[in-house]
C-alpha distance (Angstrom), angle and dihedral (degrees) to the residues before:
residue distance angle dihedral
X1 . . .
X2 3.87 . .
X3 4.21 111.2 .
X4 3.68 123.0 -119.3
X5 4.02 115.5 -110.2
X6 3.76 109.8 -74.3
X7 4.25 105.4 -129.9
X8 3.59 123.7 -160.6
X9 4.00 109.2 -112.2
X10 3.63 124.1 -123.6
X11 3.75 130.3 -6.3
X12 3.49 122.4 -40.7
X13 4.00 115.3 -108.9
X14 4.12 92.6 -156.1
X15 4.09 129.6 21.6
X16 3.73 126.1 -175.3
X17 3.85 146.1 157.7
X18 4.08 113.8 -119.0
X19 3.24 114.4 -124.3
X20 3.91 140.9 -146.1
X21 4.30 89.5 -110.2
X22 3.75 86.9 55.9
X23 4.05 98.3 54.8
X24 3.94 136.6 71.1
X25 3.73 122.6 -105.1
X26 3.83 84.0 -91.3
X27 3.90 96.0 61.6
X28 3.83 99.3 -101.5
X29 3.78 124.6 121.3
X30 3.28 120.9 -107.1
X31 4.10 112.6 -107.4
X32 3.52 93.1 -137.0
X33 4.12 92.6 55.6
X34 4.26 85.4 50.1
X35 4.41 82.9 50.4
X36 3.71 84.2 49.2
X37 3.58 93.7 51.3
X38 3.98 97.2 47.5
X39 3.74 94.7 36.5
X40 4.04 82.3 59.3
X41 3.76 89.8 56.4
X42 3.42 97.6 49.0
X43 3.20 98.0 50.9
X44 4.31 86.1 48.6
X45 3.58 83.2 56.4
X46 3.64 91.1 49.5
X47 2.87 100.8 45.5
X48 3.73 103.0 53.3
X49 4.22 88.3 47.1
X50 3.57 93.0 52.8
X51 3.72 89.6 41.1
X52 4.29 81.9 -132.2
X53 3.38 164.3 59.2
X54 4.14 104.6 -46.8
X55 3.91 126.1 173.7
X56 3.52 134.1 -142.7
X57 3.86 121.4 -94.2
X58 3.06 124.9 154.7
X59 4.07 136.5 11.9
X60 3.66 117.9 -164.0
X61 3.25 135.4 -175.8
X62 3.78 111.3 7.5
X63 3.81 121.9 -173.5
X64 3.61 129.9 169.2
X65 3.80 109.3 -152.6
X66 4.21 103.9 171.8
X67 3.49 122.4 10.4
X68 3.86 121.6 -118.3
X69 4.20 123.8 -121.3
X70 4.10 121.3 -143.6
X71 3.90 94.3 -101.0
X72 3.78 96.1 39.8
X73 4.09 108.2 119.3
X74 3.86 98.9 -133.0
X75 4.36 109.9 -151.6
X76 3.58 108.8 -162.9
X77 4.16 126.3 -157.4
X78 3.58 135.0 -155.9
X79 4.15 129.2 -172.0
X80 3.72 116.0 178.8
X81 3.94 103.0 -128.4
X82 4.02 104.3 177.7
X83 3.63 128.6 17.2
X84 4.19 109.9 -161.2
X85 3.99 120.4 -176.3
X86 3.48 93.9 -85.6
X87 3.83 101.1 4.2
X88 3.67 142.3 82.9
X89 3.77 131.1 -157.4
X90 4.11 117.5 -153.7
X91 3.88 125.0 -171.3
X92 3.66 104.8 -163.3
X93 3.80 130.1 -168.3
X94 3.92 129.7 -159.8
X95 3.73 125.8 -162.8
X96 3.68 138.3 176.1
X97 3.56 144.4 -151.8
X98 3.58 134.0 -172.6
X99 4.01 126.0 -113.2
X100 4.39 86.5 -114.0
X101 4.01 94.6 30.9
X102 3.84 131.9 93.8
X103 3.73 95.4 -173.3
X104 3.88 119.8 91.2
X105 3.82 121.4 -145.5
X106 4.06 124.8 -160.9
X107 3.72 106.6 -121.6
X108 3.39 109.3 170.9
X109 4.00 144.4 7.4
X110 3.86 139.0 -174.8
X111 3.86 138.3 150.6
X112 3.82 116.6 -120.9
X113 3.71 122.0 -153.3
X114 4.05 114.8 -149.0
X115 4.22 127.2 -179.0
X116 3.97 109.2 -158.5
X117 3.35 108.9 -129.8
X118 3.82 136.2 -167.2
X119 4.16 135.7 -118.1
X120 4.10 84.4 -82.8
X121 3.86 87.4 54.7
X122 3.80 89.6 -114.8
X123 3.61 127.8 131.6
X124 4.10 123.3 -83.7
X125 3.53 140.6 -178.4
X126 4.17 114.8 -87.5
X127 3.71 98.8 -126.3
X128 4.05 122.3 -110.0
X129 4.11 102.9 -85.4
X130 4.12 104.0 -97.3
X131 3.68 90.1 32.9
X132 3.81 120.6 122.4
X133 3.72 111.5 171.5
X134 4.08 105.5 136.2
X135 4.10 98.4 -93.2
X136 4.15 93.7 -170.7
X137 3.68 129.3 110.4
X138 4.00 108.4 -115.5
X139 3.90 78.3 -131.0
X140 3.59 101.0 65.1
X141 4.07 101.3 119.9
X142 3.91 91.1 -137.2
């Protein structure tokens, strides 16, 4: 029995076009510009929980499914699936779709680990969800 058409869930956190200085000689996008891009988005999704700075990791479980074409706009998706004391876990979702296509197609997936850290780069607590007290060092050089 033939599947329905997966959809991404959601809005996407990032969009963009690839382009010709992200691809091999062949046409094909590098993998390591698509890690860029979802890396990114995890940390945007991070970021925003943790109401912070938050660094990479951890990336687990990395599969490319479809590869991706200079042109192709890429929409990438994040949902926050574990929040720790000091860490956050990210499942994040790419997708393409072709300059002349309406269709979407899952390309890639991978869950991103993140710690929140403070102005001193250290770790600190991710704040209760709903709370909004200002969780930054006053010597974070930003």
């Amino acid at each position: 029995m033939e599947q329905p058409p997966q959809s991404p869930k959601g809005e996407p956190l990032i969009r963009t076009i690839a382009m010709p200085a992200d691809a091999n000689p062949s046409g094909d996008i590098f993998g390591g510009w698509l890690m860029a891009q979802m890396d990114l988005t995890a940390g945007n999704a991070a970021a925003r929980r943790a109401r912070g700075r938050c660094v990479t990791v951890a990336v687990d479980g990395m599969v490319f499914h479809h590869p991706v074409f200079v042109g192709d706009e890429v929409s990438l998706y994040a949902e926050i699936v574990g929040v720790g004391r000091t860490s956050l876990t990210i499942r994040v979702e790419a997708w393409r779709r072709s300059p002349i296509e309406i269709e979407t197609q899952k390309v890639t997936e991978a869950t991103f680990s993140f710690v929140a850290i403070n102005g001193n780069r250290r770790p600190r607590p991710v704040p209760q969800e709903g709370a909004y007290e200002n969780v930054e060092s006053k010597k974070d050089p930003r």
